[in-house]
TORDO-109257 format. One record per atom (N, C-alpha, C): residue in three letters; x, z, y; residue number from 1; atom name. Coordinates in pm, 1 decimal, padded with zeros to 6 digits. Layout:
! TORDO-109257
@type = ALA&east = X&up = Z&north = Y&seq = NUM&atom = CA
...
! end
This chain:
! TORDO-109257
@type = UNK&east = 00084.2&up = 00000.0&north = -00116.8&seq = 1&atom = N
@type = UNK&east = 00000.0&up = 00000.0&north = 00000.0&seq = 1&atom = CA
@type = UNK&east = 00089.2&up = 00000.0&north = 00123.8&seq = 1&atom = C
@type = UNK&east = 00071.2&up = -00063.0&north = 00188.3&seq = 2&atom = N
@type = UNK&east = 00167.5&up = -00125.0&north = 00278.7&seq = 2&atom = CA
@type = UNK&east = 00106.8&up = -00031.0&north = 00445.1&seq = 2&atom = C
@type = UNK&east = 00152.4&up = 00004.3&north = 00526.7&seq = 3&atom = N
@type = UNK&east = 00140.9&up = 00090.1&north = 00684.8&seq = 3&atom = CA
@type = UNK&east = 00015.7&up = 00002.2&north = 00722.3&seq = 3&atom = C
@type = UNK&east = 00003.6&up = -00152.4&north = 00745.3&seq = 4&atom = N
@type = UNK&east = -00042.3&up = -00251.1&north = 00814.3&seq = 4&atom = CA
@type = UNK&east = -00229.0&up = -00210.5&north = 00735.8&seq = 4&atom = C
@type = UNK&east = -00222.9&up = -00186.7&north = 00607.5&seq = 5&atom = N
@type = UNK&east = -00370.5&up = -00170.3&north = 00540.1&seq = 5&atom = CA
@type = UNK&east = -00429.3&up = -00010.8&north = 00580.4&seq = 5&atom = C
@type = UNK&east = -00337.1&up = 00056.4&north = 00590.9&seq = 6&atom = N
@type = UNK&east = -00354.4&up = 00214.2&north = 00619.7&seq = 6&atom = CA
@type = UNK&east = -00394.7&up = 00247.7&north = 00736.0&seq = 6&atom = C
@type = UNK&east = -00356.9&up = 00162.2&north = 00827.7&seq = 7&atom = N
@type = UNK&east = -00335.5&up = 00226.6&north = 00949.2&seq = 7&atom = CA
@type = UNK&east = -00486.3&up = 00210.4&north = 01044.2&seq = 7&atom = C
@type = UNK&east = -00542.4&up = 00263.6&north = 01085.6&seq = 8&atom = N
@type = UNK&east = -00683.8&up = 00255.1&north = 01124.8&seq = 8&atom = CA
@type = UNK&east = -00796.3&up = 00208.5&north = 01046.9&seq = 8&atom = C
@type = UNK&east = -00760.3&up = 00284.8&north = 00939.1&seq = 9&atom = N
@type = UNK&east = -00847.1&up = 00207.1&north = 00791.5&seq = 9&atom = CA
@type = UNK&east = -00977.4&up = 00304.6&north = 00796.8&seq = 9&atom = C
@type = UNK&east = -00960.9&up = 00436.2&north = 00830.4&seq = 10&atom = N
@type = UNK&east = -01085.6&up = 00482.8&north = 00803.9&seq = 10&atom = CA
@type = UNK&east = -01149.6&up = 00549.0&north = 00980.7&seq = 10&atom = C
@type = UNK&east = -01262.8&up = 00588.5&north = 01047.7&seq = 11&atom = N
@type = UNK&east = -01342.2&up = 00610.0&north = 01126.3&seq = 11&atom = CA
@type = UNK&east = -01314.4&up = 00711.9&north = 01168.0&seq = 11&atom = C
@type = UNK&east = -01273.3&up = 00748.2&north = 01306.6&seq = 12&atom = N
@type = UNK&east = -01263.9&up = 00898.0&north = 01392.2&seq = 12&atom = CA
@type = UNK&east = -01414.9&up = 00932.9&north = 01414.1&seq = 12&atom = C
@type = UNK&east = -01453.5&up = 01027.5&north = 01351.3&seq = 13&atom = N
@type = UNK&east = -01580.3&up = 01086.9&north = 01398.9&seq = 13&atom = CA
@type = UNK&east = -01574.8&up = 01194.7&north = 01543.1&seq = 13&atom = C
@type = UNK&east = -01451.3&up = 01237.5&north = 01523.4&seq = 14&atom = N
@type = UNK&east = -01431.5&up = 01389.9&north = 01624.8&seq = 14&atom = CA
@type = UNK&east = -01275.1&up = 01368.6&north = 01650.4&seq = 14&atom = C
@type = UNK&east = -01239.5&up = 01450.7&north = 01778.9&seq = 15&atom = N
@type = UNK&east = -01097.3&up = 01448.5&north = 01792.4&seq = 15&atom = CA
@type = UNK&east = -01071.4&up = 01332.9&north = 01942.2&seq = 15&atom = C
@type = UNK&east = -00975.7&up = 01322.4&north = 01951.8&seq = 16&atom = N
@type = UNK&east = -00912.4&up = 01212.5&north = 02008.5&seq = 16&atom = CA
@type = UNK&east = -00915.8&up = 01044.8&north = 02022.0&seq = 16&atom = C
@type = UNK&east = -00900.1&up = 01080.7&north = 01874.8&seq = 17&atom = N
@type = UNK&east = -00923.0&up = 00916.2&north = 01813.6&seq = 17&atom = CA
@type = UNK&east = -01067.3&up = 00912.5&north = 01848.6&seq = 17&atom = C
@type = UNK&east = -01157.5&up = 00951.4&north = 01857.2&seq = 18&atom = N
@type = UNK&east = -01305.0&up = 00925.1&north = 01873.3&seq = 18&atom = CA
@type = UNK&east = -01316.5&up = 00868.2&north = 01990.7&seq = 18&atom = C
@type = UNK&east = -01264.4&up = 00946.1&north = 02092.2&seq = 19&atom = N
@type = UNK&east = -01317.8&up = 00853.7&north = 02264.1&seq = 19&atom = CA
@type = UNK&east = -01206.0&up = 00788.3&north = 02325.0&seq = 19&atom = C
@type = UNK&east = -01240.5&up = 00730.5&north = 02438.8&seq = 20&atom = N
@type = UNK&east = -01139.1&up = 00604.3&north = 02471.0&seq = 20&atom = CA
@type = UNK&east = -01210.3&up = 00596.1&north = 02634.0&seq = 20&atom = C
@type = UNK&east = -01141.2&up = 00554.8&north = 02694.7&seq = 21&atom = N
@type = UNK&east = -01210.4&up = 00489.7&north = 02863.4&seq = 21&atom = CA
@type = UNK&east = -01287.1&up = 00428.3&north = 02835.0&seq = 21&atom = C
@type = UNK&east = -01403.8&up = 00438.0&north = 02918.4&seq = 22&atom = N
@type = UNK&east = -01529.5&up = 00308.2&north = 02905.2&seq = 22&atom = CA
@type = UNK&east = -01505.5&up = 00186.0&north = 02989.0&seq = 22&atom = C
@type = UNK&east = -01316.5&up = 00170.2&north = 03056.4&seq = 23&atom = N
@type = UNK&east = -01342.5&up = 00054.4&north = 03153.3&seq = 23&atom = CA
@type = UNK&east = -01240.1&up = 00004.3&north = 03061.7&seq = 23&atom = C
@type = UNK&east = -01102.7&up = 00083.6&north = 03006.7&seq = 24&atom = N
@type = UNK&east = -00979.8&up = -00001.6&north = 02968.0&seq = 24&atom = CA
@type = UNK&east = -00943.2&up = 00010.8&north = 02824.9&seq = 24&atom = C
@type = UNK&east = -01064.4&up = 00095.7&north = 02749.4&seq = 25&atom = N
@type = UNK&east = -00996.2&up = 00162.1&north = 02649.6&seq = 25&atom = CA
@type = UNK&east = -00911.8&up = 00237.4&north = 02598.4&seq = 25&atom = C
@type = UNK&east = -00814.3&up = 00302.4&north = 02651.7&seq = 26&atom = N
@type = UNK&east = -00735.8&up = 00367.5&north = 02671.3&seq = 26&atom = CA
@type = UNK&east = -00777.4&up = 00507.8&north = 02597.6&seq = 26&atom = C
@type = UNK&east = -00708.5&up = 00553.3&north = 02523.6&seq = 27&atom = N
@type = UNK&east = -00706.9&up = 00704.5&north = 02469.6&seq = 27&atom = CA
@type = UNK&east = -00658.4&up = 00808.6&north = 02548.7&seq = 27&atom = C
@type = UNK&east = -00535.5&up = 00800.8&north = 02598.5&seq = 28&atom = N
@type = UNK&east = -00485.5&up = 00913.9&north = 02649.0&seq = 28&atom = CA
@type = UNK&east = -00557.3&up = 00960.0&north = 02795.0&seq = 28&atom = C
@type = UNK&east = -00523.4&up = 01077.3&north = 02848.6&seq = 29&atom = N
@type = UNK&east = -00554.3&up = 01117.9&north = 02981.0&seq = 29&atom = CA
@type = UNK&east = -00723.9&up = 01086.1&north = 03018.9&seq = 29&atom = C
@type = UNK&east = -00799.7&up = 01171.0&north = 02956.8&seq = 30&atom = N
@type = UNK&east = -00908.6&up = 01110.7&north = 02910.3&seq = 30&atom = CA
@type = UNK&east = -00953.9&up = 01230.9&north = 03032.6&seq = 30&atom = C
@type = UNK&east = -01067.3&up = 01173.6&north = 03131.8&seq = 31&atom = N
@type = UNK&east = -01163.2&up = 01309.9&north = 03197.1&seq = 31&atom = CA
@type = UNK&east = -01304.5&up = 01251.1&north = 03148.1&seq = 31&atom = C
@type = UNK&east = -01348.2&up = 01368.3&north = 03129.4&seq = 32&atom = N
@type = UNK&east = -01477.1&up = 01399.1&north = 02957.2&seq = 32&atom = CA
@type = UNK&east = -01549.9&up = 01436.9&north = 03098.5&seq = 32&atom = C
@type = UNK&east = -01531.7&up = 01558.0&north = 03198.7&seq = 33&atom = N
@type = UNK&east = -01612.4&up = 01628.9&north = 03268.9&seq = 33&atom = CA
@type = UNK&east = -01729.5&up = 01539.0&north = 03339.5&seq = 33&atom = C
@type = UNK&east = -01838.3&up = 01606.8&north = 03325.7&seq = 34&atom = N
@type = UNK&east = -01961.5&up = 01500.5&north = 03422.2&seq = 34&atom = CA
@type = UNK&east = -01997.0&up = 01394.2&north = 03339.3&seq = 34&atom = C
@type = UNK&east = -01912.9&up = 01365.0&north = 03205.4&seq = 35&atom = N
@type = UNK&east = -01953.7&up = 01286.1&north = 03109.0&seq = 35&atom = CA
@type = UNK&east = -01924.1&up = 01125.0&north = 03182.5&seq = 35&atom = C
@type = UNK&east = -01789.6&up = 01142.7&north = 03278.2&seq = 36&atom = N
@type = UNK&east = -01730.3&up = 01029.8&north = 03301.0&seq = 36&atom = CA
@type = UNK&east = -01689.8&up = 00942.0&north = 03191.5&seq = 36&atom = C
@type = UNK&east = -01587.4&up = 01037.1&north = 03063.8&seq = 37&atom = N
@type = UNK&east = -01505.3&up = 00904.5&north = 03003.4&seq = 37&atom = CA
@type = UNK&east = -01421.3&up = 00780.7&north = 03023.8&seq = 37&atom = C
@type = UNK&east = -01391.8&up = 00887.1&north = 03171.0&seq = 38&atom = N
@type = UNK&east = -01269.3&up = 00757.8&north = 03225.1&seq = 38&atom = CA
@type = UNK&east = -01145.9&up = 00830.5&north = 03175.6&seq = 38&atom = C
@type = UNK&east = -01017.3&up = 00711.7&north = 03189.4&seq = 39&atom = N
@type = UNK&east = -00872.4&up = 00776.2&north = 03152.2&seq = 39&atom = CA
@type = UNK&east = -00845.8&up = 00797.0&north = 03286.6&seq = 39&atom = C
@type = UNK&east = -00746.5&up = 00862.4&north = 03320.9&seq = 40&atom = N
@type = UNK&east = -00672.6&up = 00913.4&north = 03485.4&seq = 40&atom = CA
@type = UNK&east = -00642.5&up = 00794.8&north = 03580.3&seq = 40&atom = C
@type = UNK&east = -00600.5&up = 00713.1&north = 03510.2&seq = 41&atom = N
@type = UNK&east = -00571.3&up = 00585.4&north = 03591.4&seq = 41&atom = CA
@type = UNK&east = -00689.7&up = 00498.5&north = 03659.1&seq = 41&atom = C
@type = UNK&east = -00752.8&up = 00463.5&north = 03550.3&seq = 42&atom = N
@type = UNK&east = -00928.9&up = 00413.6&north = 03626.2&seq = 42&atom = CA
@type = UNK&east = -00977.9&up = 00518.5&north = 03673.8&seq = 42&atom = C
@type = UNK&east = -00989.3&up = 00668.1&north = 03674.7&seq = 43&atom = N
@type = UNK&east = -01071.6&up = 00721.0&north = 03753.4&seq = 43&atom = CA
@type = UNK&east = -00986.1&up = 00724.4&north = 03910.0&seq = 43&atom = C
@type = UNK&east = -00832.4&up = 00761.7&north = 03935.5&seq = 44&atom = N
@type = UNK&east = -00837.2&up = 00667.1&north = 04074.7&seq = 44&atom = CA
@type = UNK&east = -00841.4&up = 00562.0&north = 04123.1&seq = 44&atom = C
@type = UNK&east = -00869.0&up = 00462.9&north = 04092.8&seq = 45&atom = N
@type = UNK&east = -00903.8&up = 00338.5&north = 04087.2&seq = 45&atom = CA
@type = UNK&east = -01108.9&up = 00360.0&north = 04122.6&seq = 45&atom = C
@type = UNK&east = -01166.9&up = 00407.2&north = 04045.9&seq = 46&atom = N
@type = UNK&east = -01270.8&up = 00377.7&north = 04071.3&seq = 46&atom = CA
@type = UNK&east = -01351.3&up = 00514.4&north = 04153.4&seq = 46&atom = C
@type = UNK&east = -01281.7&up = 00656.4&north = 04201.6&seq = 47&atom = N
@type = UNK&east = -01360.4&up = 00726.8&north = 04234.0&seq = 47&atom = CA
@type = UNK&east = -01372.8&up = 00734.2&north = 04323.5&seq = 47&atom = C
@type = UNK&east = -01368.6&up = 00665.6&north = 04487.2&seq = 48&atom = N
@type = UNK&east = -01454.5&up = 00648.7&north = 04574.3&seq = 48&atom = CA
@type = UNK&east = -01590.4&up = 00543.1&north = 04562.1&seq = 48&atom = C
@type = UNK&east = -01586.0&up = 00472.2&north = 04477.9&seq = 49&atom = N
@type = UNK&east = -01684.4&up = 00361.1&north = 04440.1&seq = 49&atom = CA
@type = UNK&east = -01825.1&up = 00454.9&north = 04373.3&seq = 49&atom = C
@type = UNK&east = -01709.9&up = 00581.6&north = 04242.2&seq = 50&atom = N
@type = UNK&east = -01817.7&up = 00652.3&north = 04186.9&seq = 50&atom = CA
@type = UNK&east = -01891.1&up = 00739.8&north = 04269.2&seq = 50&atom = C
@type = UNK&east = -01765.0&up = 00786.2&north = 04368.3&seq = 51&atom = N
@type = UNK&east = -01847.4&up = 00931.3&north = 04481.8&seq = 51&atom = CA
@type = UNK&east = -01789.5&up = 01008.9&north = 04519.1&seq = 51&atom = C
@type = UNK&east = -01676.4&up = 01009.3&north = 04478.7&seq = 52&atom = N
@type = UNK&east = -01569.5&up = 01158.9&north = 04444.0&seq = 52&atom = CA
@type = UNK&east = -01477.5&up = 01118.7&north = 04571.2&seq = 52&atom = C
@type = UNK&east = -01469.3&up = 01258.9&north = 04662.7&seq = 53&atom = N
@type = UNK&east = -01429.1&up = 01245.5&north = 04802.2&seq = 53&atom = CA
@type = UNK&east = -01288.6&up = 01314.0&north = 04755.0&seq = 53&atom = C
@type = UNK&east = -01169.7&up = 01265.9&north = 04825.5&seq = 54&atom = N
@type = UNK&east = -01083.4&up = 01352.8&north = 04840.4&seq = 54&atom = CA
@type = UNK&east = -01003.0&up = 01412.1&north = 04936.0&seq = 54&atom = C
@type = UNK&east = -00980.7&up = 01572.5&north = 04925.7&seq = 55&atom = N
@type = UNK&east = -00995.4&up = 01611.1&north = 05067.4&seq = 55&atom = CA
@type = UNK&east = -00882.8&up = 01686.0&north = 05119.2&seq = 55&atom = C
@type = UNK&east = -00775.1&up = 01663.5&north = 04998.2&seq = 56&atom = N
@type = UNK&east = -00659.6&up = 01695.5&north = 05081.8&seq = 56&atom = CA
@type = UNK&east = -00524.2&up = 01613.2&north = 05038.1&seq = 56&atom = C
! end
């Protein structure tokens, strides 16, 4: 059995592997809060568009 058949062979139900950005896909640096699901990078990119003021 070779790495290439193994490797994302079976389904993240929970954990990490489960969520991803809803704009880039992206796993890491994930903000969950408010039930965004953006990674860090698209959420500055998109949070004056979403609402989010920043104030210092």
């Amino acid at each position: 059995m070779s790495h290439d058949s193994v490797w994302g062979s079976r389904p993240h139900g929970y954990g990490k592997g489960a969520r991803q950005c809803r704009i880039c896909n992206h796993r890491a640096g994930l903000i969950r809060k408010y039930s965004l699901e953006l990674c860090r990078q698209c959420f500055r990119e998109q949070a004056s568009r979403i609402g989010f003021i920043k104030y210092r």
